[in-house]
PDB file of N, CA, C and O in Angstrom:
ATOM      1  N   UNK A   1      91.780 148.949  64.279  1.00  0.00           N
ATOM      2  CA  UNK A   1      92.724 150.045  64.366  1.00  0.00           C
ATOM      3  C   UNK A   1      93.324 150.086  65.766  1.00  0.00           C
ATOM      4  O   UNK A   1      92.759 150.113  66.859  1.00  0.00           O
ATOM      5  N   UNK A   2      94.231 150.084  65.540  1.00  0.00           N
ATOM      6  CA  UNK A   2      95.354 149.726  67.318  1.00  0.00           C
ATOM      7  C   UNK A   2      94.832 150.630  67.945  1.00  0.00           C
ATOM      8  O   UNK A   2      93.989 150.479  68.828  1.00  0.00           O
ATOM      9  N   UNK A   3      95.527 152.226  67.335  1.00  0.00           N
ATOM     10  CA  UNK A   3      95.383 153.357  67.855  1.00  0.00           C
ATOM     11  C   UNK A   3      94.195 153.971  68.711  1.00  0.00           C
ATOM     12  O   UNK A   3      94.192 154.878  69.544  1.00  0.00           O
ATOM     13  N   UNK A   4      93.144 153.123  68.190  1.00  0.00           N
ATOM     14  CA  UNK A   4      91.904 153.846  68.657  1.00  0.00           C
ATOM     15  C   UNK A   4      91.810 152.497  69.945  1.00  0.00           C
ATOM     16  O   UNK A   4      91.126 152.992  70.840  1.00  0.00           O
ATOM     17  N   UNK A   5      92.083 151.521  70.227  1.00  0.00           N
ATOM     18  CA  UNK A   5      92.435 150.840  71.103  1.00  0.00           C
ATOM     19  C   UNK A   5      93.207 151.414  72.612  1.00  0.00           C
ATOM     20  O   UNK A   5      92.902 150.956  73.713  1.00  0.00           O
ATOM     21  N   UNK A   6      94.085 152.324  72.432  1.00  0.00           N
ATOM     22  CA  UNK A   6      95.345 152.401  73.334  1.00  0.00           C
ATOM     23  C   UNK A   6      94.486 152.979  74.141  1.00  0.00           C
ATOM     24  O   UNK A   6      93.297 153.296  74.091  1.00  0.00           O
ATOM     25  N   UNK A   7      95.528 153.058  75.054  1.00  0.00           N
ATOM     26  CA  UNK A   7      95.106 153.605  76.528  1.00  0.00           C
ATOM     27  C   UNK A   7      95.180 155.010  76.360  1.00  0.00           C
ATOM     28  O   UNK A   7      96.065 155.643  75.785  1.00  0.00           O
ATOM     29  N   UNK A   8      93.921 155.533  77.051  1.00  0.00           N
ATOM     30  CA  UNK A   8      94.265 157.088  76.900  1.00  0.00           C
ATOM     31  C   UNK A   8      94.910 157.821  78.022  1.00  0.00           C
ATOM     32  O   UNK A   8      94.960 159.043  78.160  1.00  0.00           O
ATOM     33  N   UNK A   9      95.475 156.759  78.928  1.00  0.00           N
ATOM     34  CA  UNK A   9      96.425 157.536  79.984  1.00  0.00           C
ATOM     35  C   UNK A   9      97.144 156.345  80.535  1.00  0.00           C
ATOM     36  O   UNK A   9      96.719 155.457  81.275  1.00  0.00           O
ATOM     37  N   UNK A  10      98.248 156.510  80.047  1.00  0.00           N
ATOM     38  CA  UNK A  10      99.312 155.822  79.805  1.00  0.00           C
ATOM     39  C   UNK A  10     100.272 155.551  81.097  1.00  0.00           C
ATOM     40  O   UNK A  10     100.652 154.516  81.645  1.00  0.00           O
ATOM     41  N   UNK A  11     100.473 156.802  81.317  1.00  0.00           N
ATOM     42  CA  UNK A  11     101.041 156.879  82.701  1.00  0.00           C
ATOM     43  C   UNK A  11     100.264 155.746  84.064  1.00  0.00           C
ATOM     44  O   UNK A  11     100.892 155.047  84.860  1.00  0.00           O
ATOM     45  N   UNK A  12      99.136 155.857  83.979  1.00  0.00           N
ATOM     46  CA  UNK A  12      98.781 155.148  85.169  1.00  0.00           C
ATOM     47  C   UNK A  12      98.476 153.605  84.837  1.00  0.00           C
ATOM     48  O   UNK A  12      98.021 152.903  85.739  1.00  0.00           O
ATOM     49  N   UNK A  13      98.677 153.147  83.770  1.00  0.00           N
ATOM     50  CA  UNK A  13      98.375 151.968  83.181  1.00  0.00           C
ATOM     51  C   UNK A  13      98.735 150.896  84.282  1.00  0.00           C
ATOM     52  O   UNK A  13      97.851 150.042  84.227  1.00  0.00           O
ATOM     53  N   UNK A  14      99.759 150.539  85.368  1.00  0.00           N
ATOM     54  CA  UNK A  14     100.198 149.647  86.020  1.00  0.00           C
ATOM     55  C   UNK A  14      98.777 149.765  86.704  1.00  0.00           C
ATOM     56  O   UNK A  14      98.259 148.663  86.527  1.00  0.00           O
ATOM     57  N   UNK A  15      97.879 150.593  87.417  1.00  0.00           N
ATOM     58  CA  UNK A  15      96.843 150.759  87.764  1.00  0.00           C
ATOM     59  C   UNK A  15      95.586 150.436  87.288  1.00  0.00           C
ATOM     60  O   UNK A  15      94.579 150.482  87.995  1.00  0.00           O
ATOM     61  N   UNK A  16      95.595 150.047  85.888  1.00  0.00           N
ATOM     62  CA  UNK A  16      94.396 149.822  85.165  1.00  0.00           C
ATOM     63  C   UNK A  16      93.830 147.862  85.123  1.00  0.00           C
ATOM     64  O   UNK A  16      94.632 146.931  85.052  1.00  0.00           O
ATOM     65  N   UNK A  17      92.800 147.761  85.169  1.00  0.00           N
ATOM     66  CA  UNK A  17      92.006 146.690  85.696  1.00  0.00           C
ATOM     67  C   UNK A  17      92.956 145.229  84.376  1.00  0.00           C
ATOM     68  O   UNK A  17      92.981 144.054  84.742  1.00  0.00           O
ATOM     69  N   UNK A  18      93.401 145.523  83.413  1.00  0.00           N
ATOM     70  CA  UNK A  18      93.773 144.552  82.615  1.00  0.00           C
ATOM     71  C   UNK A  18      95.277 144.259  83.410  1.00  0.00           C
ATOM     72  O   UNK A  18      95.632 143.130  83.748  1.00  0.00           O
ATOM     73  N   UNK A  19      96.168 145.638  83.660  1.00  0.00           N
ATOM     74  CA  UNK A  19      97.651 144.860  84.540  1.00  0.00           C
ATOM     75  C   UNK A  19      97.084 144.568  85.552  1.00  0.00           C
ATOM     76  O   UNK A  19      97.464 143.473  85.964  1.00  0.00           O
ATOM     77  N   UNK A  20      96.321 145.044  86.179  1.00  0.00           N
ATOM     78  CA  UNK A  20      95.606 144.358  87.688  1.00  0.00           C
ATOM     79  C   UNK A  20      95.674 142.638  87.946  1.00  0.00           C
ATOM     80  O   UNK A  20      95.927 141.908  88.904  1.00  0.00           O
ATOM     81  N   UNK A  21      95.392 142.503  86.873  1.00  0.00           N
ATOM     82  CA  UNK A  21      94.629 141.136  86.577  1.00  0.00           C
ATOM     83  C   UNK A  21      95.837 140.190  85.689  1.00  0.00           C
ATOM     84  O   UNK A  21      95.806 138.959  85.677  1.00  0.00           O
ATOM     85  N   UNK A  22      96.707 140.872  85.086  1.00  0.00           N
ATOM     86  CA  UNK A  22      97.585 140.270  85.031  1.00  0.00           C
ATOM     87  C   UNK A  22      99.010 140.150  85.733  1.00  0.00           C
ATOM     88  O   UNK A  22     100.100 139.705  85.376  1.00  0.00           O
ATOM     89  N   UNK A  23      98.539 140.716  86.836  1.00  0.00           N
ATOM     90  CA  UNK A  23      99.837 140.762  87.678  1.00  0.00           C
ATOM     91  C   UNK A  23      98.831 139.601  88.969  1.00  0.00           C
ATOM     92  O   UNK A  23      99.482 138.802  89.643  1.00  0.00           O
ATOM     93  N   UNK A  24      97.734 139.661  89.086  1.00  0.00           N
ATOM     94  CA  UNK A  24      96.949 138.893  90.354  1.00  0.00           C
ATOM     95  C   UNK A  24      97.288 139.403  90.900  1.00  0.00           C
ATOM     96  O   UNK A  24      98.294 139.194  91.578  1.00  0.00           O
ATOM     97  N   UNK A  25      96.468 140.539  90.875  1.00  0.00           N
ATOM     98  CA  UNK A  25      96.424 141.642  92.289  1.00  0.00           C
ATOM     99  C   UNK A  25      94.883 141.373  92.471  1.00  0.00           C
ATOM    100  O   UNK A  25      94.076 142.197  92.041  1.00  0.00           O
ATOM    101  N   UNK A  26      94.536 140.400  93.011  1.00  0.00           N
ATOM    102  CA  UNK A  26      93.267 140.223  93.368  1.00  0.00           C
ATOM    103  C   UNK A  26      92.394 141.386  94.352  1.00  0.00           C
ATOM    104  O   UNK A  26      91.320 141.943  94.123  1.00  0.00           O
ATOM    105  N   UNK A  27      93.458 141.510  95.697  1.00  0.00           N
ATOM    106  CA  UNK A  27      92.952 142.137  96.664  1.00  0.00           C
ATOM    107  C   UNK A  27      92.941 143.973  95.874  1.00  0.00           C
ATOM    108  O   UNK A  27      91.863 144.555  95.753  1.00  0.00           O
ATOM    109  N   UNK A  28      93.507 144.257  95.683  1.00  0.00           N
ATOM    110  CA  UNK A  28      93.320 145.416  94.664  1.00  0.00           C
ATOM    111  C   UNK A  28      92.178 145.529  94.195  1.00  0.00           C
ATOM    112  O   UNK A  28      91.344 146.318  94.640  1.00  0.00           O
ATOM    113  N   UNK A  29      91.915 144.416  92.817  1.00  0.00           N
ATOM    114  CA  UNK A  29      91.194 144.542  92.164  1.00  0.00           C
ATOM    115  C   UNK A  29      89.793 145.008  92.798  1.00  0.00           C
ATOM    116  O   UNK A  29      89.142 145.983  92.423  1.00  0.00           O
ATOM    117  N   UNK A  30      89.402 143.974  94.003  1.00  0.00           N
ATOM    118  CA  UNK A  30      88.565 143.948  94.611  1.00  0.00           C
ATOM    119  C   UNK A  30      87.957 145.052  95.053  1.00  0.00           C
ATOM    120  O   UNK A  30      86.740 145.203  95.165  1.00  0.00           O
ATOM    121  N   UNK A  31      88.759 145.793  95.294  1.00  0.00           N
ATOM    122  CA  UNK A  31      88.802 146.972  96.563  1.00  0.00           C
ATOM    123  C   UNK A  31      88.248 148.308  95.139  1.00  0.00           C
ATOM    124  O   UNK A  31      87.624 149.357  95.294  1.00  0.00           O
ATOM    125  N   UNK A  32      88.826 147.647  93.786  1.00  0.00           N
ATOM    126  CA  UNK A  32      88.729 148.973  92.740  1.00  0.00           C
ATOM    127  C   UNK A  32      87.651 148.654  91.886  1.00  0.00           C
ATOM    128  O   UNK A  32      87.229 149.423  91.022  1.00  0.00           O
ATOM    129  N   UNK A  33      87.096 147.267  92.169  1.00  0.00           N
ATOM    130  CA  UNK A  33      85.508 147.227  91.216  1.00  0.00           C
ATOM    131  C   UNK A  33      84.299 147.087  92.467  1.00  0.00           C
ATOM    132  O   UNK A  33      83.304 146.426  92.168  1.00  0.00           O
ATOM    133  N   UNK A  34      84.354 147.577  93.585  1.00  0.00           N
ATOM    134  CA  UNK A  34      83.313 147.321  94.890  1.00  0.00           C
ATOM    135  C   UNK A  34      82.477 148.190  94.356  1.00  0.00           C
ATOM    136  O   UNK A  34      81.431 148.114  95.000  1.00  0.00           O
ATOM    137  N   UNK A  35      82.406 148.805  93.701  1.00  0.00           N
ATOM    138  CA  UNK A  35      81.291 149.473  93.312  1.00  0.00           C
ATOM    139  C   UNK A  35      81.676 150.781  92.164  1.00  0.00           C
ATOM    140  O   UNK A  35      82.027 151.939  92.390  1.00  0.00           O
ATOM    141  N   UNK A  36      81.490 150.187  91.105  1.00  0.00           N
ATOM    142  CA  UNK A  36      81.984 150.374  89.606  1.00  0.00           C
ATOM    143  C   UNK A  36      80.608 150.983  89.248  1.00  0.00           C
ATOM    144  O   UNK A  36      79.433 150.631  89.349  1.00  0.00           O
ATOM    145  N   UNK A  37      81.416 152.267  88.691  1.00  0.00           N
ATOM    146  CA  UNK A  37      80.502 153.166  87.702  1.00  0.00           C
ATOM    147  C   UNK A  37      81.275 153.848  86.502  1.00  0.00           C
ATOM    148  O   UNK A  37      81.163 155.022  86.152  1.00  0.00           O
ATOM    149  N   UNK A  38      81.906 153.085  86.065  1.00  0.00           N
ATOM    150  CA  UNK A  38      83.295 153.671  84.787  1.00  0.00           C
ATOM    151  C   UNK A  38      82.721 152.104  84.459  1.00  0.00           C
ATOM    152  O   UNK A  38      82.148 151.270  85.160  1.00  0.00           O
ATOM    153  N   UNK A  39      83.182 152.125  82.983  1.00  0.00           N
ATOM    154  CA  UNK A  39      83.579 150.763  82.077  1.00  0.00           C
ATOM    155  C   UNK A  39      84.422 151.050  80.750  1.00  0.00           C
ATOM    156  O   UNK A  39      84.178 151.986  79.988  1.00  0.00           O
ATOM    157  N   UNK A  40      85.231 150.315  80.613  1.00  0.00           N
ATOM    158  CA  UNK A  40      86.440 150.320  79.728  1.00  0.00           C
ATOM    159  C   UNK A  40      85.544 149.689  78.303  1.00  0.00           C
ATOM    160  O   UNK A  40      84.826 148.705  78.129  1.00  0.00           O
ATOM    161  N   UNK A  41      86.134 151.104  77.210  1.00  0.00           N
ATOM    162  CA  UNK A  41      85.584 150.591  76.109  1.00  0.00           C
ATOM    163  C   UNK A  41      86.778 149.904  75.240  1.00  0.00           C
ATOM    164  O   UNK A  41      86.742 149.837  74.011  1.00  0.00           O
ATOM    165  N   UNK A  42      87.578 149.526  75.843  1.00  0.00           N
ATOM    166  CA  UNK A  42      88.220 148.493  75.255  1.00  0.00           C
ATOM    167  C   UNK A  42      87.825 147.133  75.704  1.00  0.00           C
ATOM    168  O   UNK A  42      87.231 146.421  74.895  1.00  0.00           O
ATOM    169  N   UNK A  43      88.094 146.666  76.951  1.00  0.00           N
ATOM    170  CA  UNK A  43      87.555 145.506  76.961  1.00  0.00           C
ATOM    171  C   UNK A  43      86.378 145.215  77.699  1.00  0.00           C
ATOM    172  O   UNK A  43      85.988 144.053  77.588  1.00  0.00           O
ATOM    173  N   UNK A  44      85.552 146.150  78.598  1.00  0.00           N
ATOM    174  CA  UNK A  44      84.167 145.793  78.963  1.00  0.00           C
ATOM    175  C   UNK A  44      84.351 146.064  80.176  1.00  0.00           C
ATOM    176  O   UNK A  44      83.266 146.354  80.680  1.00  0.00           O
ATOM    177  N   UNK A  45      85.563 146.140  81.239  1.00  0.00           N
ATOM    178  CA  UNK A  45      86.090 146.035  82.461  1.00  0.00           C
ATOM    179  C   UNK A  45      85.038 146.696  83.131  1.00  0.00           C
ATOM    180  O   UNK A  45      84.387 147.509  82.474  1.00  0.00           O
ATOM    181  N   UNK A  46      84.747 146.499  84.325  1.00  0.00           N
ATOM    182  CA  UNK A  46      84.239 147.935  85.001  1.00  0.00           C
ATOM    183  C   UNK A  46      85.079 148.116  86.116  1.00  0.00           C
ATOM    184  O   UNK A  46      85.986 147.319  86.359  1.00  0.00           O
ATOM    185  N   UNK A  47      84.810 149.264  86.925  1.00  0.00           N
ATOM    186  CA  UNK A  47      85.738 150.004  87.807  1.00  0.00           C
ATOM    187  C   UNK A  47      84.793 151.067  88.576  1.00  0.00           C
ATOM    188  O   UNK A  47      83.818 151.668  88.125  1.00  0.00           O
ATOM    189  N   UNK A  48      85.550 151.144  90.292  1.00  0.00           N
ATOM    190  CA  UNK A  48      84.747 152.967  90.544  1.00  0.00           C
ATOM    191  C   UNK A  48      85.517 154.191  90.066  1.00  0.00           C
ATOM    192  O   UNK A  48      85.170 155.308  90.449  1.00  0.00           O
ATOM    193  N   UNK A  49      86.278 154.067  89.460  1.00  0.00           N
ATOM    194  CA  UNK A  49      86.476 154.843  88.588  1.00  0.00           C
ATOM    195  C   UNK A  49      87.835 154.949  87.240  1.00  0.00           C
ATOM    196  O   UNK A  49      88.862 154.308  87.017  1.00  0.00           O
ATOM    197  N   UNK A  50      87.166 156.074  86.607  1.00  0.00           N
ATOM    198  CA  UNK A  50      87.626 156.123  85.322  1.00  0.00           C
ATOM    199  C   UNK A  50      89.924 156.062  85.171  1.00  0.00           C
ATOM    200  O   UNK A  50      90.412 156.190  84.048  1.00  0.00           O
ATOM    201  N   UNK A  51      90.580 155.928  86.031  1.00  0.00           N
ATOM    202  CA  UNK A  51      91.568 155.995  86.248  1.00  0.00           C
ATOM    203  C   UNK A  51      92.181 154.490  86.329  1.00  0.00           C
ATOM    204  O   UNK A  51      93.405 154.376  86.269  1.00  0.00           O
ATOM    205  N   UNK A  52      91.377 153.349  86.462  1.00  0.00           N
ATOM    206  CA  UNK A  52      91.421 151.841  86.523  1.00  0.00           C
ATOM    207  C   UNK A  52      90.933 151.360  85.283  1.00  0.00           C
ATOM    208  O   UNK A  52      90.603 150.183  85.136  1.00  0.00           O
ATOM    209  N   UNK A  53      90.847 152.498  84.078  1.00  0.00           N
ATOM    210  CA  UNK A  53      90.637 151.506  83.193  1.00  0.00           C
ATOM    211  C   UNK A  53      91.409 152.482  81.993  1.00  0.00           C
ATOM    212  O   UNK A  53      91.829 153.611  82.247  1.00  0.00           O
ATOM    213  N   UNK A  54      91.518 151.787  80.558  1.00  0.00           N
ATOM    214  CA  UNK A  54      92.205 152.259  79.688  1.00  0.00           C
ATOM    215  C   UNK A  54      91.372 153.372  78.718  1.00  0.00           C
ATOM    216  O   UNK A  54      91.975 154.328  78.230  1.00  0.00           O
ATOM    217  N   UNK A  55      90.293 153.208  78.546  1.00  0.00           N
ATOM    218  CA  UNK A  55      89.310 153.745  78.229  1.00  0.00           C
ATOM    219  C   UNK A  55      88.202 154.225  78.829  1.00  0.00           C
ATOM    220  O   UNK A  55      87.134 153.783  78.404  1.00  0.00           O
ATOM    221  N   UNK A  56      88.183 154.762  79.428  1.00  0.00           N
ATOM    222  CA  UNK A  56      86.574 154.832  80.429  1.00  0.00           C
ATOM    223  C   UNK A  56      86.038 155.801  80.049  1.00  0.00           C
ATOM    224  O   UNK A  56      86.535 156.833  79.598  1.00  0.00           O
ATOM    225  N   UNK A  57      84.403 155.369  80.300  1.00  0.00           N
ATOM    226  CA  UNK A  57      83.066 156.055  80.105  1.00  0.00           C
ATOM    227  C   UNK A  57      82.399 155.316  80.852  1.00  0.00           C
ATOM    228  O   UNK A  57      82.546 154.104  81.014  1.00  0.00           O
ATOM    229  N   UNK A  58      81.721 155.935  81.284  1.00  0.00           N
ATOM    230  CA  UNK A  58      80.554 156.003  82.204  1.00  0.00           C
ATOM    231  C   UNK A  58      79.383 154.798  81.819  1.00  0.00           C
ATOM    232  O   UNK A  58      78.842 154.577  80.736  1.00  0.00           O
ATOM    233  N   UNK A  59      79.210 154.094  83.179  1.00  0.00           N
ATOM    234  CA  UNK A  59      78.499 153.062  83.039  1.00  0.00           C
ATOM    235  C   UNK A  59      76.827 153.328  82.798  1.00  0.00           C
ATOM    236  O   UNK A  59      76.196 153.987  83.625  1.00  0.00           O
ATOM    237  N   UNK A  60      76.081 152.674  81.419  1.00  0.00           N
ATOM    238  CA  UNK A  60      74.439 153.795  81.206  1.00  0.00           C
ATOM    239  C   UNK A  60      73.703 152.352  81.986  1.00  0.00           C
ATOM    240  O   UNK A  60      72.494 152.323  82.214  1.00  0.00           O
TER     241      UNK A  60
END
């Protein structure tokens, strides 16, 4: 189901760890998974926080 896929904040998406990574924003990236406690339940991503990813919840 797509829908349950999408990003739940849309607006900041240029920010989220999948355009990160497809734009090779390495030094970014770097600086936004140094210490990750969010993970994207779309694709597994992690992040320090929930605003770098499309889905986030909290890393158990």
């Amino acid at each position: 189901m797509e829908s349950e896929r999408a990003c739940k904040i849309p607006d900041d998406h240029a920010g989220h760890i999948c355009e990160l990574e497809n734009s090779q924003e390495w030094d970014i990236l770097a600086k936004v998974t140094s210490n990750p406690s969010m993970k994207c339940e779309n694709c597994g991503a992690v992040a320090n926080s929930g605003r770098n990813l499309c889905m986030p919840t909290e890393l158990s």
